[in-house]
ZAMARGU-4260 file (C-alpha; in steps of 0.2 Angstrom, whole numbers, plus 5000, padded with zeros to 4 digits):
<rodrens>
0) 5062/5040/4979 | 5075/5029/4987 | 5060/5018/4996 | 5050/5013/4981 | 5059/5006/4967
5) 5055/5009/4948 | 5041/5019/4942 | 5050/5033/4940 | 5038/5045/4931 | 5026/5044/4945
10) 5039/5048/4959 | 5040/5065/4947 | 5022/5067/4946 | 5017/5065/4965 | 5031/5077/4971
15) 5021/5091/4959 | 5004/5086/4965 | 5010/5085/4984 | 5019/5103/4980 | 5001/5110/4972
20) 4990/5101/4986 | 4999/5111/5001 | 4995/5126/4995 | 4979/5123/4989 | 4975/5113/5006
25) 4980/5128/5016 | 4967/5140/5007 | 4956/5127/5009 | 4951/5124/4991 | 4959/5106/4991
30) 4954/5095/5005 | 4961/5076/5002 | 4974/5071/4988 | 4970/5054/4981 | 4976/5043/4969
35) 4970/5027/4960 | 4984/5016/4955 | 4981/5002/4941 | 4992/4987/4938 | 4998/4968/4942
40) 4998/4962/4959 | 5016/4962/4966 | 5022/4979/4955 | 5022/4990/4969 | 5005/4996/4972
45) 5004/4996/4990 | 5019/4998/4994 | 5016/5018/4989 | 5007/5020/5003 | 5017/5010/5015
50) 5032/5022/5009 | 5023/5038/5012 | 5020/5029/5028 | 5036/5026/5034 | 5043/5043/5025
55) 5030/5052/5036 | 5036/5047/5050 | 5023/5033/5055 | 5027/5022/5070 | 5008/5014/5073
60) 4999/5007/5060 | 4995/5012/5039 | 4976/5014/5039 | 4972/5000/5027 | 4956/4991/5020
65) 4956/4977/5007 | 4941/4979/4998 | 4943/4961/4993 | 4931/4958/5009 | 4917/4970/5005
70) 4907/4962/4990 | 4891/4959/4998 | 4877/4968/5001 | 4883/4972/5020 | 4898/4979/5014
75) 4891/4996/5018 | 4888/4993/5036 | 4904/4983/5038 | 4915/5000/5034 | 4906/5013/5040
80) 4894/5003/5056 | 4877/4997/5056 | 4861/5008/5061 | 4858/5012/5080 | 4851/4994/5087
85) 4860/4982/5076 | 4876/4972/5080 | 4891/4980/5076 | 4883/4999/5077 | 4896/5004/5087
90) 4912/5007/5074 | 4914/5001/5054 | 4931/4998/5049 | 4935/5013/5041 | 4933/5024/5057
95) 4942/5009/5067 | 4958/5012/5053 | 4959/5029/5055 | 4959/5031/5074 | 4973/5016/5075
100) 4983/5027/5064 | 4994/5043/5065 | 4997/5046/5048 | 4985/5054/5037 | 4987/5041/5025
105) 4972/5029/5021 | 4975/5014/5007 | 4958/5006/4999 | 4966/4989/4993 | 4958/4983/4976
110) 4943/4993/4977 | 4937/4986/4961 | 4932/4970/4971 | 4919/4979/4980 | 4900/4986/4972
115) 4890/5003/4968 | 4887/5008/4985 | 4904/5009/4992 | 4909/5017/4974 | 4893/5029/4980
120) 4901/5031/4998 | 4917/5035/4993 | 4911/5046/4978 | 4905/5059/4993 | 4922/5057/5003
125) 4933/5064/4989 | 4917/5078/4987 | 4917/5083/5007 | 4933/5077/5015 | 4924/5068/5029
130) 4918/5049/5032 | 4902/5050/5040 | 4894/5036/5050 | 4879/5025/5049 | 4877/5036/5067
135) 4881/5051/5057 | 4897/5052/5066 | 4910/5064/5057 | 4929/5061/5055 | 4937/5074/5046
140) 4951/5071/5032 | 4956/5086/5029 | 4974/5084/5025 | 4974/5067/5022 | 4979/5057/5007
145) 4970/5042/5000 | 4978/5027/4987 | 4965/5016/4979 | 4975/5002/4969 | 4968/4990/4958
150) 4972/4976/4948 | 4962/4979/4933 | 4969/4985/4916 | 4965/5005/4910 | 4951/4998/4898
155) 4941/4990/4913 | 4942/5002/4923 | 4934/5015/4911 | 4918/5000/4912 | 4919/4997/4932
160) 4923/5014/4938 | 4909/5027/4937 | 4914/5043/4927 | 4908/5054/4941 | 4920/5046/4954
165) 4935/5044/4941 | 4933/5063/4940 | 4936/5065/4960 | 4954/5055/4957 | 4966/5070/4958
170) 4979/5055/4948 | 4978/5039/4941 | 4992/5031/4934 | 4995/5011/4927 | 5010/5004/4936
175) 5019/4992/4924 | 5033/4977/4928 | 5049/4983/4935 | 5064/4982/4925 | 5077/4970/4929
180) 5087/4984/4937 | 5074/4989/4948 | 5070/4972/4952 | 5089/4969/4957 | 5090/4987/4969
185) 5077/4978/4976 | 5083/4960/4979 | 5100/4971/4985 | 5089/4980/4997 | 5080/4966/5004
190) 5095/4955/5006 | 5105/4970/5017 | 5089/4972/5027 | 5088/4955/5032 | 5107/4952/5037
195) 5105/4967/5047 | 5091/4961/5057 | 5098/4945/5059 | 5115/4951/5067 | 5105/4961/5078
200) 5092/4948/5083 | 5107/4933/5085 | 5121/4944/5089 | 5130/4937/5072 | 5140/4947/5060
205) 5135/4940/5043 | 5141/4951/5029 | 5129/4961/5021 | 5141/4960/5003 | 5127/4942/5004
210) 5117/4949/4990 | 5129/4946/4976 | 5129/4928/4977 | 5112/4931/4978 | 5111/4937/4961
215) 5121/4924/4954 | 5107/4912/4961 | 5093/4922/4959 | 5089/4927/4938 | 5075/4940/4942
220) 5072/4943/4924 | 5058/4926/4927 | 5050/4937/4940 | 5036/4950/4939 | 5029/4949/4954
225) 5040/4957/4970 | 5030/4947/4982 | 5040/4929/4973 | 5055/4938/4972 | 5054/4940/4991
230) 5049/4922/4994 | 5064/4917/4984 | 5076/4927/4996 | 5070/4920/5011 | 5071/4902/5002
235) 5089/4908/4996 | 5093/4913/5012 | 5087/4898/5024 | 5097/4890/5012 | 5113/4898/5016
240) 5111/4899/5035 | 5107/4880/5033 | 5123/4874/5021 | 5136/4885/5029 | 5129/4877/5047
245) 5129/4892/5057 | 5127/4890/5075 | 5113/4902/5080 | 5102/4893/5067 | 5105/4875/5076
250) 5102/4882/5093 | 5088/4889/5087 | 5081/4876/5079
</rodrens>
């Protein structure tokens, strides 16, 4: 709760289906718990999965695919490996993603970017709980849990998504603009985490009480998107370093 900020009805929600899906998992009636998650870029999306992530104790690398890069009619092969004899037979991404990892945690990036086939693919994932190869290699994903985001609105997504595969979504939700006091937890959050790492990297002592001048600069009722609120900090904060001359920032530079 305290990592992702706003969307508060579907912090509720997920604690009951992760509650249901460990029992249901252990008598093996439940396999993968998925999600598909609606909204604008920059609301908070991704960083579900990258908080699950972290919470789960991940120290490697979140499985992620951006399915911005599968639109072409090699898009299968590209994820799952081309047929014995071809180049890249070997592995496809997915398998790559998932041995990397040691999370059970697998995040499909703007999956309404991609095309039928890959709909079709992961159609039978959610059905079997297992990615199969072009080699008919088997990774089982039992216990795993799977976030598709997407930027389309509820509307379009009824048209793009199959009825078949928007059944197999155990929960799909629309994730709207933060309020202004979400958006200023987070500006709060990012500004402490920054000074941190700074007085540990340079050996400073920079205050960490920063973020209130930084609201005063920074009126994040323009903002929707998280991603320019962050590039505003950094901005706000090279600033700072820069007008209040501190001397590990001229060494450095």
């Amino acid at each position: 709760r305290s990592k992702l900020y706003g969307h508060e009805k579907f912090k509720d929600d997920f604690f009951d289906l992760v509650q249901t899906f460990k029992v249901f998992n252990k008598i093996k009636e439940h396999k993968i718990l998925s999600f598909f998650l609606l909204g604008e870029s920059g609301v908070g999306k991704t960083e579900v999965a990258r908080s699950i992530y972290k919470c789960l104790g991940g120290t490697k690398s979140l499985a992620k695919i951006n399915f911005g890069n599968y639109a072409n009619e090699f898009s299968l092969s590209s994820l799952i490996g081309s047929a014995r004899g071809y180049t890249g037979s070997e592995d496809g991404e997915i398998f790559k993603r998932v041995r990397e990892t040691d999370v059970g945690i697998i995040l499909i990036d703007e999956f309404e970017k991609s095309n039928a086939t890959l709909f079709n693919y992961f159609l039978d994932v959610l059905e079997s709980g297992k990615i199969v190869s072009s080699l008919a290699e088997e990774i089982d994903l039992n216990g795993f849990i799977i976030i598709f985001t997407s930027n389309i609105s509820k509307e379009d997504f009824s048209k793009r998504i199959s009825p078949e595969l928007r059944s197999r979504f155990d929960y799909k939700c629309q994730f709207t603009v933060l309020y202004n006091e979400d958006k200023e937890k987070y500006l709060e959050f990012r500004v402490k985490s920054i000074v941190k790492k700074v007085n540990e990297n340079y050996n400073v002592a920079l205050s960490e009480d920063l973020y209130e001048s930084f609201l005063e600069k920074i009126d994040v009722s323009k903002f929707n998107n998280m991603r320019d609120i962050n590039k505003r900090i950094k901005k706000e904060f090279i600033n700072y370093i820069t007008d209040e001359q501190h001397s590990f920032v001229e060494n450095e530079l």
